[in-house]
VEXRO-902316 format. One line per field, with one value per residue (C-alpha): x, y, z; residue number from 1. Coordinates in nm, 3 decimals, always signed. Layout:
px	X, ...
py	Y, ...
pz	Z, ...
num	NUM, ...
//
This chain:
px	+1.125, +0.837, +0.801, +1.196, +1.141, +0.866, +1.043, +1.329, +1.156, +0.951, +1.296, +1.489, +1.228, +1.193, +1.536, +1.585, +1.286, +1.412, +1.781, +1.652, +1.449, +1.658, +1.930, +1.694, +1.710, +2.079, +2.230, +2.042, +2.125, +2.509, +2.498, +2.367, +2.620, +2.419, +2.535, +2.369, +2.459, +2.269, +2.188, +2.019, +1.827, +1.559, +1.477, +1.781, +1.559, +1.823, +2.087, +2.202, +2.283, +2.578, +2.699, +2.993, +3.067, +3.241, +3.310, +3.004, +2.743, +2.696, +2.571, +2.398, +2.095, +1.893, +1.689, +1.331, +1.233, +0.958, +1.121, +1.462, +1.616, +1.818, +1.890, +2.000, +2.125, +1.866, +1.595, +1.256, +1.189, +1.106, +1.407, +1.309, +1.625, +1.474, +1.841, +1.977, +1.740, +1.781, +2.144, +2.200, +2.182, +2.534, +2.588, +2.594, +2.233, +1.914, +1.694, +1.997, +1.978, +1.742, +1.396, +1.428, +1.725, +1.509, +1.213, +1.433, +1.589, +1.263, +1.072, +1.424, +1.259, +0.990, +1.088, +1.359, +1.022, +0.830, +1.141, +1.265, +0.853, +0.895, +1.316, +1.133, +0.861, +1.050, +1.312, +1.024, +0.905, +1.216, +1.334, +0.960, +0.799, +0.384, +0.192, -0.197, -0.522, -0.719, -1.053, -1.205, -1.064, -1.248, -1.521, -1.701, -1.713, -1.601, -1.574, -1.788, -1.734, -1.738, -2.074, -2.036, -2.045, -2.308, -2.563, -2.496, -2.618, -2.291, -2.317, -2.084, -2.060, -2.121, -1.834, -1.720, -1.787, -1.666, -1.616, -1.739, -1.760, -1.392, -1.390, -1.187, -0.926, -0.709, -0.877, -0.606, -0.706, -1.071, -1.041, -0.825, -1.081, -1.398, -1.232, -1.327, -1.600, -1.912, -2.072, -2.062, -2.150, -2.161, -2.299, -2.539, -2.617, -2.586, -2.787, -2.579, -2.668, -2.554, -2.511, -2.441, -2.217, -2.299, -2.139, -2.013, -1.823, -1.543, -1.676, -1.885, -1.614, -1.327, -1.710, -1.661, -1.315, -1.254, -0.883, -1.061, -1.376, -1.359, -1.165, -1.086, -1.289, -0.984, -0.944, -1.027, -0.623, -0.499, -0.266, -0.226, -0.389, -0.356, -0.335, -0.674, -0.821, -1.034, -0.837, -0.517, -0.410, -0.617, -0.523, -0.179, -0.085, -0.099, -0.365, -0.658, -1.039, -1.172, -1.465, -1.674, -1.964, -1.994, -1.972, -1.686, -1.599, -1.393, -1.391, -1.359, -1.688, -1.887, -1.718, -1.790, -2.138, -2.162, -2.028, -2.321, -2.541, -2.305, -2.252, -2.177, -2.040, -1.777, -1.771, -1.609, -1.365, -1.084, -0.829, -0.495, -0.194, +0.131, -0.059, -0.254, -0.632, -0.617, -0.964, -1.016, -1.302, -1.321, -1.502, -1.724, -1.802, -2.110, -1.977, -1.945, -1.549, -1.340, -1.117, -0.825, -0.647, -0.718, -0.405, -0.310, -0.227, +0.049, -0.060, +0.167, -0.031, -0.391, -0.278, -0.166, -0.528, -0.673, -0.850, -0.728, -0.478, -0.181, -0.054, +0.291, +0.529, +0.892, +1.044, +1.366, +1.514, +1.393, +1.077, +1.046, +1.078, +0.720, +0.539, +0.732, +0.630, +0.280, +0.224, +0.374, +0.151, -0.172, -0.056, -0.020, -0.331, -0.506, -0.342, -0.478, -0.800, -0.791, -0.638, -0.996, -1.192, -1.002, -1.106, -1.437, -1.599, -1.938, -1.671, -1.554, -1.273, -1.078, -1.151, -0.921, -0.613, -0.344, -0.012, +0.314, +0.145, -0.073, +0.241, +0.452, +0.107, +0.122, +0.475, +0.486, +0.594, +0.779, +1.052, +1.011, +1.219, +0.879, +0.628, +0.930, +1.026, +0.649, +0.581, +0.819, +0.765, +0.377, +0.521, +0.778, +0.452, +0.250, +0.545, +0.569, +0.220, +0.203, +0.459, +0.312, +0.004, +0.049, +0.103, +0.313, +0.630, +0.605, +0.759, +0.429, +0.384, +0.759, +0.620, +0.352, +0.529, +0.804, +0.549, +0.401, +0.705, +0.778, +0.492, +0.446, +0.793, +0.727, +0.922, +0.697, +0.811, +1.034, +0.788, +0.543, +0.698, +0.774, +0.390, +0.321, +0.590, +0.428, +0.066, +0.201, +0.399, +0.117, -0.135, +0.070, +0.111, -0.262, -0.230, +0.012, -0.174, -0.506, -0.335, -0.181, -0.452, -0.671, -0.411, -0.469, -0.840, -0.858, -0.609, -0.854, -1.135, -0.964, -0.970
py	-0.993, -0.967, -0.555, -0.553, -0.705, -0.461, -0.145, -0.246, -0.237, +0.042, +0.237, +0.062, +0.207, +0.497, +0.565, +0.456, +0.635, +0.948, +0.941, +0.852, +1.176, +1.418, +1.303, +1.349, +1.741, +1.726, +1.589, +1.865, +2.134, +2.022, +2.006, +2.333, +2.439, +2.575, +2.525, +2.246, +2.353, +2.042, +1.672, +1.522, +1.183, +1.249, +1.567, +1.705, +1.965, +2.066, +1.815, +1.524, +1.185, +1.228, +1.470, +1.541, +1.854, +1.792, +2.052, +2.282, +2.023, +1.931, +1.537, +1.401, +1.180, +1.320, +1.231, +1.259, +0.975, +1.183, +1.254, +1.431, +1.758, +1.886, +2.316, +2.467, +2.828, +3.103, +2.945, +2.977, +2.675, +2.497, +2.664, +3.026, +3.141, +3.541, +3.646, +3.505, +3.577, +3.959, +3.986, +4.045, +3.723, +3.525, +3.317, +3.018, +3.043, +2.856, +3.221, +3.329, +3.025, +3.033, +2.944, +2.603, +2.484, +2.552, +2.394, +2.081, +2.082, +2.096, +1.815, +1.599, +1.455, +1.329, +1.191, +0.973, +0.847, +0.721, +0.577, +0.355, +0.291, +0.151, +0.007, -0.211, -0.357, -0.435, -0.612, -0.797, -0.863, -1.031, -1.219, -1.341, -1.309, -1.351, -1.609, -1.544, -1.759, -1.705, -1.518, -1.787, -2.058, -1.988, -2.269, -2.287, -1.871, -1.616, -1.661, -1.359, -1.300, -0.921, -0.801, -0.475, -0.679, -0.873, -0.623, -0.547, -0.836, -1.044, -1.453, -1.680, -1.877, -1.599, -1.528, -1.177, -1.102, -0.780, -0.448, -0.102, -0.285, -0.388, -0.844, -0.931, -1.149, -1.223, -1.321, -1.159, -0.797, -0.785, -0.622, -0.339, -0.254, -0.287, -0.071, +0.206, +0.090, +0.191, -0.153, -0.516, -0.804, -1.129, -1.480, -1.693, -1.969, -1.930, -1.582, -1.220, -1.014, -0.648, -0.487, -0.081, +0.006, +0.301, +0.625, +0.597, +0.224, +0.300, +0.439, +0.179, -0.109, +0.121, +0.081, -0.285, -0.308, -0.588, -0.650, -0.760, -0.763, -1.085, -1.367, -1.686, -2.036, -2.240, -2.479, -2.534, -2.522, -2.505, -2.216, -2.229, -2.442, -2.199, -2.404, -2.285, -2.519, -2.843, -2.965, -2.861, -3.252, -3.345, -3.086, -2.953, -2.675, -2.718, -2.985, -2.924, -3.079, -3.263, -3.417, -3.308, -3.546, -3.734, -3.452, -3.395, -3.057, -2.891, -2.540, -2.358, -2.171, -2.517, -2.622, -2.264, -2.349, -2.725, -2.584, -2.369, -2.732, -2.881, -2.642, -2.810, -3.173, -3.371, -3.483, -3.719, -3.572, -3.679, -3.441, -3.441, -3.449, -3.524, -3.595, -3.898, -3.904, -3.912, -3.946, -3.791, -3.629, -3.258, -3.093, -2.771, -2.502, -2.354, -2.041, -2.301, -2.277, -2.559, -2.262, -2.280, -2.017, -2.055, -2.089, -2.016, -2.226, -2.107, -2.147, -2.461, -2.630, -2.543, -2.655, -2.978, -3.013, -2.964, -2.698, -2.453, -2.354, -2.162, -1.979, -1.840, -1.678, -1.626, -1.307, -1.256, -0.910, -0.749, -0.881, -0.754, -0.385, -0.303, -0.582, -0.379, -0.040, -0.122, -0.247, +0.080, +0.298, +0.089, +0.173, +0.530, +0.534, +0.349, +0.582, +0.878, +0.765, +0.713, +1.035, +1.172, +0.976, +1.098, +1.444, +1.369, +1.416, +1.219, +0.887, +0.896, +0.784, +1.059, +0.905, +0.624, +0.862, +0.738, +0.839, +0.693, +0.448, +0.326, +0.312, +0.129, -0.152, -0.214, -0.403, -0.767, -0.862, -1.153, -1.101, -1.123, -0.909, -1.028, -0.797, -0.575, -0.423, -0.426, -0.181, +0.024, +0.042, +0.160, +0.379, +0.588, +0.644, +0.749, +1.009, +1.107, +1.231, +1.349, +1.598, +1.713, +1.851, +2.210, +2.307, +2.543, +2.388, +2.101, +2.034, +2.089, +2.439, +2.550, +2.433, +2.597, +2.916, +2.825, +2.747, +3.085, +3.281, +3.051, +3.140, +3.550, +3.661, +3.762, +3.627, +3.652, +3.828, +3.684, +3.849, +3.642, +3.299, +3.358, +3.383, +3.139, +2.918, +2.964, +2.904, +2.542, +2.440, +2.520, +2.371, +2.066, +1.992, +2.020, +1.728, +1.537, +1.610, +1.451, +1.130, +1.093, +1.171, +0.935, +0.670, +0.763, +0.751, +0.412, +0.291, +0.380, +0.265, -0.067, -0.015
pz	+1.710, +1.473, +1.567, +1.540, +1.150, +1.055, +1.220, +1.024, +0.676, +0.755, +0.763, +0.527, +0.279, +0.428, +0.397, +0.005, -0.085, +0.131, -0.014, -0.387, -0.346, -0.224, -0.467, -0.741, -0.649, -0.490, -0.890, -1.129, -0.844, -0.869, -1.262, -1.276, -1.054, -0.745, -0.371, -0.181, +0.195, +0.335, +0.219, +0.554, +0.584, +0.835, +1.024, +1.246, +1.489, +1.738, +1.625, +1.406, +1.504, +1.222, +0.988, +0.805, +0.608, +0.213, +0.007, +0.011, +0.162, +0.491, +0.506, +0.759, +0.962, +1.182, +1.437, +1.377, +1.105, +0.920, +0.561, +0.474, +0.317, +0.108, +0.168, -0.161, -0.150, -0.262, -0.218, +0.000, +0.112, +0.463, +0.673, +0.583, +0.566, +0.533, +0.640, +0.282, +0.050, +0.203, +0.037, -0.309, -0.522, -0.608, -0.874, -0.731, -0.610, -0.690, -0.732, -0.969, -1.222, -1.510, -1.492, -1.668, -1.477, -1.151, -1.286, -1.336, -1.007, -0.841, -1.043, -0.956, -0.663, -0.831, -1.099, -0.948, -0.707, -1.071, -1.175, -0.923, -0.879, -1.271, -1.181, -0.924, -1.096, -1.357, -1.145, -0.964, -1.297, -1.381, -1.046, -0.939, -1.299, -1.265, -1.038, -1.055, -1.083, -1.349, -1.231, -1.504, -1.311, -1.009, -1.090, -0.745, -0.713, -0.426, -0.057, +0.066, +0.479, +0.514, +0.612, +0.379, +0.098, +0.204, +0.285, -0.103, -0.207, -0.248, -0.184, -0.123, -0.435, -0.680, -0.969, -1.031, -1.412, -1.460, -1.279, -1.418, -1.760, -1.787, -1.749, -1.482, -1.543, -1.242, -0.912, -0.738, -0.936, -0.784, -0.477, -0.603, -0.870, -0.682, -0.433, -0.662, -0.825, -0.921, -1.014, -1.041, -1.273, -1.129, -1.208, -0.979, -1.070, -1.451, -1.415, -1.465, -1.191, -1.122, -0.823, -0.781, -0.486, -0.295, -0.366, +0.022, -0.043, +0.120, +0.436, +0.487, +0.442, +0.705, +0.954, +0.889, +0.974, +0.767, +0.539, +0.228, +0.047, -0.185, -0.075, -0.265, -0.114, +0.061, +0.235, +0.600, +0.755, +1.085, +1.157, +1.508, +1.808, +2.091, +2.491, +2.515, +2.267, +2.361, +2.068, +2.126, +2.172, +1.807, +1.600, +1.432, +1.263, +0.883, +0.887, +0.667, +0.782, +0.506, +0.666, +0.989, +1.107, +0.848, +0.570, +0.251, +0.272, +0.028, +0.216, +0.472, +0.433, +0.394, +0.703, +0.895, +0.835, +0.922, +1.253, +1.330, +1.369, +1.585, +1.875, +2.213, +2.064, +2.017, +1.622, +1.398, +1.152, +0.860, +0.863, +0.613, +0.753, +0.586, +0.263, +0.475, +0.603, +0.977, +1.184, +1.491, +1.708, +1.756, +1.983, +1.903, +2.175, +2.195, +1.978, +1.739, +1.706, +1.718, +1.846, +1.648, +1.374, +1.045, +0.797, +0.446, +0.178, -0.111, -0.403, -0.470, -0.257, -0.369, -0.689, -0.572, -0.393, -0.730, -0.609, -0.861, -1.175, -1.119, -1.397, -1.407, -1.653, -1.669, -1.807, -1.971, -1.883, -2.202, -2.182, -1.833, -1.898, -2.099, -1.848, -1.584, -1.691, -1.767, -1.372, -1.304, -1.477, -1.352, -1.006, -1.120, -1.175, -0.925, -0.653, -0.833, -0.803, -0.437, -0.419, -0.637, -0.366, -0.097, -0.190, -0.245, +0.075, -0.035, -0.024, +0.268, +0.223, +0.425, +0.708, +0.594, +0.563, +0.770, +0.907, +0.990, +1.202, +0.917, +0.617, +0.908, +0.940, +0.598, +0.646, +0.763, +1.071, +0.867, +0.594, +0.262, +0.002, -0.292, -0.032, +0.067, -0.259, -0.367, -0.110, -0.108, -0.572, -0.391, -0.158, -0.398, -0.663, -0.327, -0.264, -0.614, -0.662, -0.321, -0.360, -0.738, -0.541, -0.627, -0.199, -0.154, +0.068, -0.155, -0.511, -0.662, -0.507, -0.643, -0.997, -0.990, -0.943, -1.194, -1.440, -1.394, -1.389, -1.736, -1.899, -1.809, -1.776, -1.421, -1.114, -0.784, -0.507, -0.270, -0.014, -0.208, -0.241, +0.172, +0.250, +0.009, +0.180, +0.517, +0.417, +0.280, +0.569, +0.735, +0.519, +0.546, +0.892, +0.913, +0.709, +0.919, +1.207, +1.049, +0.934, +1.241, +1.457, +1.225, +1.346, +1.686, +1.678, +1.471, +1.748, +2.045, +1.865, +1.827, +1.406
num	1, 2, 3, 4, 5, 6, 7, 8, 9, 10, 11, 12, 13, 14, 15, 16, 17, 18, 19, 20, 21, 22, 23, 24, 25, 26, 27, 28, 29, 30, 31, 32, 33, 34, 35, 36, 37, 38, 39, 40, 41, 42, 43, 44, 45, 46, 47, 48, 49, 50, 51, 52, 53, 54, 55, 56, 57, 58, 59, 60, 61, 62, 63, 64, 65, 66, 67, 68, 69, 70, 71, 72, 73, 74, 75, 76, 77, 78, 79, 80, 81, 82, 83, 84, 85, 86, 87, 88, 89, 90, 91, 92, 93, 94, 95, 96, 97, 98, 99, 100, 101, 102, 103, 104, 105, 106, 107, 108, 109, 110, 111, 112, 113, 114, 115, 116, 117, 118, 119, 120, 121, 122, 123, 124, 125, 126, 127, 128, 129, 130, 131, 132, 133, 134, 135, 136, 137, 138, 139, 140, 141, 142, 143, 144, 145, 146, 147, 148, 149, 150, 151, 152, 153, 154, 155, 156, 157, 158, 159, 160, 161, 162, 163, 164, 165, 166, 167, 168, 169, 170, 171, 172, 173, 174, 175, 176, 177, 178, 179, 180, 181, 182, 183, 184, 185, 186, 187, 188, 189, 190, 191, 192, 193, 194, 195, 196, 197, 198, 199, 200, 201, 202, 203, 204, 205, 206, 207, 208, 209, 210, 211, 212, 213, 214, 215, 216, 217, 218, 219, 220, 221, 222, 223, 224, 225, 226, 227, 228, 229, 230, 231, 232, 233, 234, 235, 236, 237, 238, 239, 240, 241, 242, 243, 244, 245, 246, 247, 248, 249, 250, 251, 252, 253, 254, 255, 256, 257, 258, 259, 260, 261, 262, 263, 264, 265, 266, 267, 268, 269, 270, 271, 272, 273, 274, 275, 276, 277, 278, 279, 280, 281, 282, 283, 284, 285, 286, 287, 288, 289, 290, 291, 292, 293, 294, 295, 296, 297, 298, 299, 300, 301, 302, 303, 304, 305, 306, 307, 308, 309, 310, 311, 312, 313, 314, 315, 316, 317, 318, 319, 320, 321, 322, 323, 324, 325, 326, 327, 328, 329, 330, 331, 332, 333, 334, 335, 336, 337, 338, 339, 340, 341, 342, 343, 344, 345, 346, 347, 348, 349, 350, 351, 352, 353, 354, 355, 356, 357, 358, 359, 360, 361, 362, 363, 364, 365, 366, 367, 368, 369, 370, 371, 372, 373, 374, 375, 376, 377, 378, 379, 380, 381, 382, 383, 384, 385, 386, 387, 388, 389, 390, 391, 392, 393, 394, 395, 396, 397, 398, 399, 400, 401, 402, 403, 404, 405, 406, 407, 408, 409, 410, 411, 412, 413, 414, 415, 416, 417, 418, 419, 420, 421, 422, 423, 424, 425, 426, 427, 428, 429, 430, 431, 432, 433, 434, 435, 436, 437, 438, 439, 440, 441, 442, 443, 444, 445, 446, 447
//
């Protein structure tokens, strides 16, 4: 069930983004008056699963779930259609519009991707408005368990300051930024300290094939006691350990570490449960694991522990749209900065490149529409700027040539623009193959 809920996101996105793209060519090519001979959702290699001809356009769905099409008349693009681009040029083609209208219909898929990117964050905006803790707020510092970041010098306990300069303000905001970073302020123990992060970050965190860098201090919860457990009769799931041998602990770091003393013994402990202190004896293997999965708390309920401040906002729709837009263009430009890292071979962070596999991961086996809608906002900025890059065989590539054609007064050759074609397509699956083998490999590897 939980792979049926995540393969059915994965293409419910898929599909809106897909659609919303194509369309974004398929309207300016109609206004303009050129032929559209095929609108397809997903790849139809050797047939469709449906298709229906109207008017000029064929519509369909094919097949192979790796992006969509739309074929316009006159024009070079992934079917290399040599035989009708060899006959003279008819009105109602894309080659025999005028350069602007061209330039239009090819930037039509990309612009409807920023858009509904901006539509959506706006609407989350409004529905869900903003729920963060204030990075100030976070009296008793960071939870640090990911060995990259403690080679670097990062403790448990310390308080991010600010990153590259700029003061951080929501706890929920530091992991994106140091992502990226170049350095770190942080306070221990009423001292500023800064620490530089290696020009290869990013390398070295996909080698420590950990989620997240920083994590908040919470509570020690029970998610799950598997049958396995010497305290699968004591413990529940959603009770939080509040005491262990004798010892108030507020977290589940504090509580990680009492555990390394007490390997091989059966202990006293308070637990909550229900709101009520229960006391009970738990027993600690000699890998010092009470052998249990560790839970989350919503934020509802870390308030209610006192543990921390929850601020949230409500929008009205007006009010939505600039706090909408401006999330929008800080995504923007967060993903072009992993894209500038990505091609920065000192990074490393090409390795982390992923495929299908990896965009289908990101969705939660769970449903929610809040995560839902927030990925796929991510996912139509990804395939915005992805098809800008000026390849040849995608958007950018066409643009390019447009631009050129624009600027000189000359039109390249359609002997050209074929080559060209060819050299993108395959430049690109190249690329496919890359991400996807990169999915393969982090697969075997266990990743």
């Amino acid at each position: 069930m939980e792979f049926a809920i995540k393969l059915f996101q994965f293409l419910l996105s898929l599909s809106i983004l897909i659609v919303l793209h194509e369309l974004g060519h398929f309207i300016p090519a109609k206004l303009f008056k050129t032929r559209v001979e095929k609108f397809y959702l997903f790849f139809d290699v050797k047939f469709s699963l449906f298709k229906k001809k109207i008017g000029d356009t064929e519509y369909g769905i094919g097949w192979l779930p790796l992006g969509g099409y739309v074929k316009i008349s006159g024009m070079i693009d992934e079917s290399m259609d040599t035989e009708q681009m060899a006959l003279p040029a008819q009105p109602w083609e894309f080659r025999s519009k005028p350069a602007w209208q061209r330039l239009i219909i090819m930037l039509g898929g990309v612009t409807v991707n920023f858009i509904l990117a901006f539509i959506i964050y706006i609407g989350m905006t409004f529905f869900y408005g903003e729920q963060y803790i204030a990075n100030e707020n976070v009296k008793d510092g960071i939870w640090v368990n990911n060995p990259t970041i403690e080679k670097l010098g990062f403790h448990t306990g310390d308080k991010i300051v600010s990153i590259d300069g700029v003061k951080v303000i929501k706890f929920e905001d530091i992991n994106k930024q140091m992502f990226l970073a170049k350095e770190v302020d942080i306070n221990r123990n009423g001292e500023i300290i800064k620490i530089k992060l290696p020009v290869n970050f990013i390398d070295q965190l996909m080698k420590s094939k950990r989620g997240t860098l920083i994590n908040l201090r919470m509570p020690f919860v029970i998610g799950a006691v598997p049958n396995e457990s010497p305290n699968k009769n004591v413990l529940k799931p959603k009770d939080i350990i509040t005491s262990c041998n004798g010892q108030n602990v507020t977290y589940a770091d504090q509580l990680i570490e009492l555990f390394q003393g007490l390997k091989g013994k059966t202990v006293p402990a308070v637990i909550r449960r229900d709101d009520k202190e229960v006391a009970v004896n738990i027993v600690i293997n000699d890998s010092a694991k009470v052998v249990v999965q560790q839970g989350m708390l919503p934020y509802d309920n870390l308030e209610k522990l006192g543990l921390y401040k929850i601020n949230k906002q409500e929008f009205g729709f007006f009010q939505s749209i600039p706090v909408g837009v401006s999330r929008g263009f800080e995504e923007l430009a967060s993903y072009g900065k992993q894209l500038k890292a990505i091609f920065s071979p000192s990074t490393g962070a090409y390795k982390g490149v992923g495929g299908f596999t990896a965009i289908f991961n990101i969705f939660p086996s769970t449903w929610s529409w809040f995560v839902f809608w927030n990925i796929t906002a991510l996912l139509s900025i990804m395939l915005g700027v992805m098809n800008l890059l000026p390849i040849p065989a995608l958007d950018g590539g066409h643009v390019i040539f447009l631009l050129y054609e624009m600027v000189s007064g000359r039109k390249p050759s359609d002997k050209f623009l074929e080559r060209a074609q060819m050299v993108g397509f395959i430049l690109l699956i190249t690329l496919l193959i890359f991400a996807n083998g990169n999915d393969i490999y982090k697969a075997i590897v266990g990743k």
